[in-house]
Residue, then its C-alpha position, 0 to 999 in steps of 0.5 A: x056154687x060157681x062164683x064169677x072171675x074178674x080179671x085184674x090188670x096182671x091177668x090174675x083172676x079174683x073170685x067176685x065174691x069173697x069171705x070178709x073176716x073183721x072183727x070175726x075174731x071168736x075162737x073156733x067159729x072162724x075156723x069152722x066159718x072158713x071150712x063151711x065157706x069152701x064147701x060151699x063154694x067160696x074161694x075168696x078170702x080177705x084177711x089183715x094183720x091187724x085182725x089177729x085172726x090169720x093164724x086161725x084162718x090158716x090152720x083152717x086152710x090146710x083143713x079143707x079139701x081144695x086146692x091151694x091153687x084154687x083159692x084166692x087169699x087176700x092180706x093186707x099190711x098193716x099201717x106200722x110197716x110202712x117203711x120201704x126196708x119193713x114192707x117184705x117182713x110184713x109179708x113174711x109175718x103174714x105169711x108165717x102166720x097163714x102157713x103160706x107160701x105165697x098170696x094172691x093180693x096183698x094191700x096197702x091198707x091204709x094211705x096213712x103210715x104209724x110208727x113201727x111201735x104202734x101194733x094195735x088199732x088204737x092209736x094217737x094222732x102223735x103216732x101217725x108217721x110221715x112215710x109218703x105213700x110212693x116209698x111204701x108202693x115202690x117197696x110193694x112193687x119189689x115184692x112182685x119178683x119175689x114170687x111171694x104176692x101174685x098182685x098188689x094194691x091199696x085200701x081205703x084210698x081215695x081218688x085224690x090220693x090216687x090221682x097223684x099216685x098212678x103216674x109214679x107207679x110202675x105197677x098201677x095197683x090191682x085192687x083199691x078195697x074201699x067201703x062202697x054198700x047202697x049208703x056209700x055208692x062212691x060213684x066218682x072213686x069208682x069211675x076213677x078206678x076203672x078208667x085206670x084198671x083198678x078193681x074196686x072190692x067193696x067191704x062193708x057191702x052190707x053196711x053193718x051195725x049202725x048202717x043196715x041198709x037191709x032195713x031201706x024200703x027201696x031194696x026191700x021192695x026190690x027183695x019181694x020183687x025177686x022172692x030174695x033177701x035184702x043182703x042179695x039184692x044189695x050185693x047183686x047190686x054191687x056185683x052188677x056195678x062191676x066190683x069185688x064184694x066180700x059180706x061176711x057172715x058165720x051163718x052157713x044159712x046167709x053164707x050160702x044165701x050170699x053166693x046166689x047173684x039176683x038178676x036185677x033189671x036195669x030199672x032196679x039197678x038205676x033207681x038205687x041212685x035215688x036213695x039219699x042215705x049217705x053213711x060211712x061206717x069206717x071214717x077215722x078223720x071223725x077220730x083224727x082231723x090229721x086224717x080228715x083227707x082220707x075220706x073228706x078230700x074237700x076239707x084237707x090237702x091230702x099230703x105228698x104222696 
């Protein structure tokens, strides 16, 4: 099943839908997850350091029948690699561990830097490290003339802290991949980003575990409506509103089921401005009140970028 491009600010084209992998972190269903995915059209794949799952995910690469040059891998570095002389190692490490020569988008994952030591998700408020975000992205735009990364960009930046980092860019970032489903629609974030021709990928696109916006009555109804499922009817929604979604799923059944765009009306696609649930899934300021200007701009200075 064809899948629509979307041209990023370098010209560089990204699949629209790609194949998230947190937390798919069970041994041989990724692998096979991954090989169903290409077969059936998917080109797209979102990866992470911090997953621990991207040595998997490329022995299954080399496994499938397409093309290195027809595929759209995306990694992203984690946050103890910060440091302008550590950013080119990490994409080496990511690299090595995916058997490639090059990817196609890499991210800054978080805004936040830890201590080069710190290699796991959890971690203490004494282990955020002050590396102000411009020294990382100037190390990021080096990477560009390596022939490593065809494009880069951010995750989980918010529109203050972009603000302040677009003027110092040289390379204004590709991509902010940010949590953005029916519960989460980030409307202002979004608005920002395209004024400045950052494509929005959304992760989450579903909710997911305490957030299932699968069960909304409004998408529901609008599910019936088109004799689909509530997961297409939230992700067309997504696609309509211009972003980059990546579902994840191990199921071949929804993996197909999540390639097929349902042609919602204009009428459909505004009225999911009037569900009033508001939840994020991904918060670490309710964890760290240090990193309460990540997600709660009005409550924190966000720090010197």
């Amino acid at each position: 099943m064809a899948v629509h491009d979307i041209k990023l600010n370098n010209g560089v084209l990204m699949p629209q839908i790609g194949l998230g992998t947190w937390r798919a972190d069970q041994t041989g269903v990724l692998a096979e997850t991954i090989r169903t995915a290409v077969d059936l059209g998917y080109r797209h794949i979102d990866c992470a350091k911090i997953y621990g799952n991207q040595r998997e995910i490329g022995q299954a690469l080399k496994e499938v029948s397409v093309p290195r040059k027809d595929l759209f891998i995306v990694s992203k570095i984690y946050q103890n690699k910060h440091r302008p002389e550590l950013v080119e190692g990490a994409l080496d490490e990511i690299l090595e561990e995916l058997q490639l020569d090059y990817l196609d988008l890499l991210l800054v994952h978080w805004p936040y830097a830890l201590k080069p030591e710190v290699s796991t998700m959890e971690f203490k408020a004494s282990d955020i490290e002050n590396v102000p975000i411009m020294d990382t992205w100037r190390a990021m735009e080096a990477l560009l003339g390596t022939g490593k990364v065809r494009a880069i960009g951010v995750s989980n930046f918010n529109k203050a802290v972009l603000a302040k980092m677009v003027p110092q860019c040289r390379v204004v970032p590709a991509v902010n991949q940010v949590e953005v489903h029916p519960y989460n629609q980030a409307p202002e974030l979004i608005k920002f980003c395209k004024e400045h021709g950052i494509t929005v990928t959304a992760y989450c696109p579903l909710g997911g575990s305490r957030i299932n916006v699968m069960d909304d009555a409004y998408i529901k109804r609008v599910a019936e409506a088109h004799l689909c499922t509530p997961a297409q009817v939230a992700l067309s929604w997504g696609l309509a509103r211009g972003l980059v979604v990546i579902p994840k799923s191990t199921n071949p059944i929804r993996l197909k089921q999540n390639l097929h765009r349902v042609a919602l009306t204009s009428d459909e696609i505004r009225m999911f401005g009037a569900i009033k649930m508001h939840e994020r899934k991904v918060d670490p300021g309710r964890e760290y009140k240090e990193l309460e200007w990540i997600f709660h701009e009005d409550k924190v200075e966000c720090p010197l970028i």
